[in-house]
N, C-alpha and C positions, 0 to 999 in steps of 0.2 A: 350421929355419924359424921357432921360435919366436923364438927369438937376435934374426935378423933383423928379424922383426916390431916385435919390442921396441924393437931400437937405431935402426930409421925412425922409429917413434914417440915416443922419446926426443929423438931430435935435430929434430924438427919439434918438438916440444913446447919445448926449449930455442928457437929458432928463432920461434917465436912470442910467448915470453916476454923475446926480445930486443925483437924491434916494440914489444909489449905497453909497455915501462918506458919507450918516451915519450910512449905517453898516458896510463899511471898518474896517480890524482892522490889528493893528501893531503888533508885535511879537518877539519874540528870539528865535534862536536856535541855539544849541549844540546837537554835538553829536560824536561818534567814529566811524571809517570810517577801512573796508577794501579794501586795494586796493593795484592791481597789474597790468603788462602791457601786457597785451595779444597781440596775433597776429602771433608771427613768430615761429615758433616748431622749430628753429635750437635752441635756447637760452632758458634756465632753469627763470622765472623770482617770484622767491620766494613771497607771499603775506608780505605787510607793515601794519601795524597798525597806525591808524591816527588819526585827530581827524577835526573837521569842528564846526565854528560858525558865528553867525552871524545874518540879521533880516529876516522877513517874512511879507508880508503883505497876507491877505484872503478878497477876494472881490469875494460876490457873484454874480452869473448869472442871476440864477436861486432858486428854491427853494433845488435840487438837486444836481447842479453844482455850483461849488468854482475855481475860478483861484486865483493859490497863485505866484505870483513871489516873490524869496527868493533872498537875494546878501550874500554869506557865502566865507570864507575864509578856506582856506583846504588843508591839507596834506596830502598827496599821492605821489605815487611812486612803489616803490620795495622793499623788504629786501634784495635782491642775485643779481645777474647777474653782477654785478661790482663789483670791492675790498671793495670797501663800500655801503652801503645802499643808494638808488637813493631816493633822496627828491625832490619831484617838490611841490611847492607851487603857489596855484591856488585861483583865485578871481573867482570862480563861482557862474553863473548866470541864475539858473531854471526858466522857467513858466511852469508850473505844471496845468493841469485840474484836478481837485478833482471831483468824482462823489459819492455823502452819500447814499450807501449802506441801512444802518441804520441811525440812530440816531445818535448810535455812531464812526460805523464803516463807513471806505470809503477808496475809490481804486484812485486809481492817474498815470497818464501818461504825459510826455508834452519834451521838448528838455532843453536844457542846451546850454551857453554858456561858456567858461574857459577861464581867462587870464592868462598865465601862468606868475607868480612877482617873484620868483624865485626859482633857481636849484644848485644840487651840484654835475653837471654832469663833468665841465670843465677838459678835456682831461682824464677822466676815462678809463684805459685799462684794457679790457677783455680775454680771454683767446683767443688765437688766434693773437693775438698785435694791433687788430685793435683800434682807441680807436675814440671817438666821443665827439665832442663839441656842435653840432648847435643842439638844440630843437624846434618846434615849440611852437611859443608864445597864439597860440591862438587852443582850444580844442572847438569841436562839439559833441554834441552825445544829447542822449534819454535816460530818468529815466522812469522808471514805477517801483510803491509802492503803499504800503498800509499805513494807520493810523489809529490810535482807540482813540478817546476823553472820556479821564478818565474825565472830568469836564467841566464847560465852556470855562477854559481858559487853561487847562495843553492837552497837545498829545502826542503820542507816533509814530514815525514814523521808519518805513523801507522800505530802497530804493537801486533799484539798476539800476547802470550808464555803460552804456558803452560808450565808446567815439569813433568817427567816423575817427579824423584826429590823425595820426601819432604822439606821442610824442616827438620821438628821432628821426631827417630826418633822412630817408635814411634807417630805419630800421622797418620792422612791428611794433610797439609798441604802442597801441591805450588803453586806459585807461578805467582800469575794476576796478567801485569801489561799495562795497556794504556799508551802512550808514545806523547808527540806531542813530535815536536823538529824543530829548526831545526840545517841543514849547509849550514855555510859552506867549499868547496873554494880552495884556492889557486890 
């Protein structure tokens, strides 16, 4: 019974995913990013100004419900806590539920994945002499935002990320970014 269950499921699932790929649609986006690394009260860690871009796909569910996986490239980090401003650049990887509110408004929630490609952390000292090299490579966390479609193809998105795994081992610093971008669909 299981079998069965599984292979109705399977083949409607395929079968939807047929329908599904011709109202898929591609997309770009950009936009400017705050972000800072929360977590630890001993260390000061200033907000950075960033920016992210990259593409979007919007594959609907539902008539209501949209999953958008986005792959954006992004800058973040810190402006303070070290002599210089902490850059970590990141390959992140949202799937996003979008629920349409309106027509033209709608609200959104879903995880993220980050590959961290690169830092300019190497042996930065902080007050106290401590200083840190090892970062982790790979960031976790959960966006929840909102969007407004100015048309059929332009939006307007605001989101905010917090990230689950540590950015600098060994120290609190889990990645707090808020992100306003503009998607433009083909």
């Amino acid at each position: 019974m299981k079998k069965v269950v599984f292979m109705v499921s399977f083949v409607l699932m395929g079968c939807y995913a047929m329908n599904a790929q011709d109202i898929t649609r591609f997309g770009a986006k950009a936009g400017l990013n705050l972000s800072t690394l929360g977590g630890d009260a001993l260390y000061s860690f200033d907000p950075k100004a960033g920016f992210h871009l990259g593409g979007v796909l919007e594959i609907p569910f539902s008539d209501n419900i949209i999953i958008q996986p986005e792959a954006l490239i992004s800058l973040q980090g810190s402006g303070g806590f070290f002599q210089d401003d902490l850059n970590f650049w990141y390959l992140n990887i949202p799937v996003m539920a979008k629920y349409n509110v309106f027509d033209e408004l709608y609200i959104e929630a879903g995880p993220y994945l980050g590959l961290m490609l690169s830092n300019n952390l190497d042996g930065n000292t902080f007050v106290g002499g401590q200083t840190f090299d090892q970062t982790n490579g790979l960031d976790l966390g959960l966006g929840i935002g909102a969007g407004y479609r100015l048309d059929e193809n332009f939006y307007l998105q605001a989101r905010y990320s917090a990230g689950l795994i540590n950015a600098i081992e060994d120290l609190k610093t889990k990645n707090r970014v808020f992100a306003l971008s503009v998607v433009y669909f083909l």
